[in-house]
C-alpha positions as CSV (number, residue, x, y, z in Angstrom):
1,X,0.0,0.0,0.0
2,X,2.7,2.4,1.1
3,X,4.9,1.2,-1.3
4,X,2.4,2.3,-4.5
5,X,1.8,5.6,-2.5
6,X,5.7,6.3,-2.8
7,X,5.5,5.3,-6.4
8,X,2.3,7.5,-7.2
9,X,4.1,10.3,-6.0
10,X,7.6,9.8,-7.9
11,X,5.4,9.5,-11.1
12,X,3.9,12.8,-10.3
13,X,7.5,14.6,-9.3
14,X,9.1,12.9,-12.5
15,X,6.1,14.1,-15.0
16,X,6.7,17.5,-13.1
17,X,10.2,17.4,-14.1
18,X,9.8,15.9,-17.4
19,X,7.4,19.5,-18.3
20,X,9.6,21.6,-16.6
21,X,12.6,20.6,-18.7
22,X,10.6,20.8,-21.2
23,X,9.6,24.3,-20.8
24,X,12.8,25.3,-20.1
25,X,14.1,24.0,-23.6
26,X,11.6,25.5,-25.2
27,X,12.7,29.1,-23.8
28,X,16.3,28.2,-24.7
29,X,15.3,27.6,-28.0
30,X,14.6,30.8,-28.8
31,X,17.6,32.7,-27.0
32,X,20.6,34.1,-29.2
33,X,24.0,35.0,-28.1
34,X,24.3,38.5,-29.9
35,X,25.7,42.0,-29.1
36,X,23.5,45.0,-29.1
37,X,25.5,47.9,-29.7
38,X,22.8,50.3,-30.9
39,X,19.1,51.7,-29.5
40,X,17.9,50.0,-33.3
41,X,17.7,47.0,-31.5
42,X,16.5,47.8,-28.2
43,X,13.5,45.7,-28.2
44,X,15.5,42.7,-29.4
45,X,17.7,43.1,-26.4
46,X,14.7,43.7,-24.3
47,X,13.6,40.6,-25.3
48,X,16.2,38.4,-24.6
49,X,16.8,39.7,-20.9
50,X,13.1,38.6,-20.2
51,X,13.7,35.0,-21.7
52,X,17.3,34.9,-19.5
53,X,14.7,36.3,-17.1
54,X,12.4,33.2,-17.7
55,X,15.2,30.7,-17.6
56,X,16.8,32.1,-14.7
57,X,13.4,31.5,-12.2
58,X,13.1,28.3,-13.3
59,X,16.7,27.1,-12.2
60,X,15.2,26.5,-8.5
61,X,12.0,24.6,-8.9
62,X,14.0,22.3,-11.9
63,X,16.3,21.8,-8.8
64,X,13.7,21.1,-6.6
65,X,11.6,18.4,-8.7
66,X,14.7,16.7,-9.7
67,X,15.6,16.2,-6.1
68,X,12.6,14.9,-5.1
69,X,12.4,12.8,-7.3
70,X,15.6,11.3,-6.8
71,X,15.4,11.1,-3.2
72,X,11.6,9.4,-3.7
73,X,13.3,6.9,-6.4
74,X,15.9,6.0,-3.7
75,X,13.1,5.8,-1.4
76,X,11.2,3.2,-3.7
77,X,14.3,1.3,-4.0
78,X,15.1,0.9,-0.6
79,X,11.6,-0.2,0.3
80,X,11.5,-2.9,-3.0
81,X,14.8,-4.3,-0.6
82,X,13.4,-4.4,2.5
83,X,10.4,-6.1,1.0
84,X,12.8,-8.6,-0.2
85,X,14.4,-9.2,2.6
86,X,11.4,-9.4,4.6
87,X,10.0,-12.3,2.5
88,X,13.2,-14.4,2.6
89,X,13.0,-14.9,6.0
């Protein structure tokens, strides 16, 4: 019971991440390395601060998810072994 709990929740935390990296490629996409050295541009440099903006918040709950669901993937695996070892004796 507990055990399917544990593993509800990693599928949630790991489709979390799965979007989130997603997104975050998605914003990349679209960023360009350039140099704006006139006001012409202004708007295209405007631009790309907001996406660096964009990609810069998400750096934290990327973090966050991907820990989680690490630490919740260790935590299946170390109840699938005590299950294991429960049985065999």
């Amino acid at each position: 019971m507990t055990l399917t709990v544990v593993a509800v929740v990693f599928g949630v935390f790991a489709v979390g991440l799965i979007l989130l990296l997603i997104y975050k490629s998605t914003l990349t996409m679209h960023e360009d390395d350039q140099l704006f050295l006139d006001d012409n541009n202004s708007h295209m440099q405007d631009e790309q601060t907001e996406l660096l903006v964009k990609v810069n918040r998400l750096r934290l709950p990327v973090w966050v998810v991907g820990a989680g669901s690490g630490v919740l993937l260790l935590v299946i695996g170390g109840m699938l072994i005590y299950q294991k070892l429960n049985e065999m004796q």
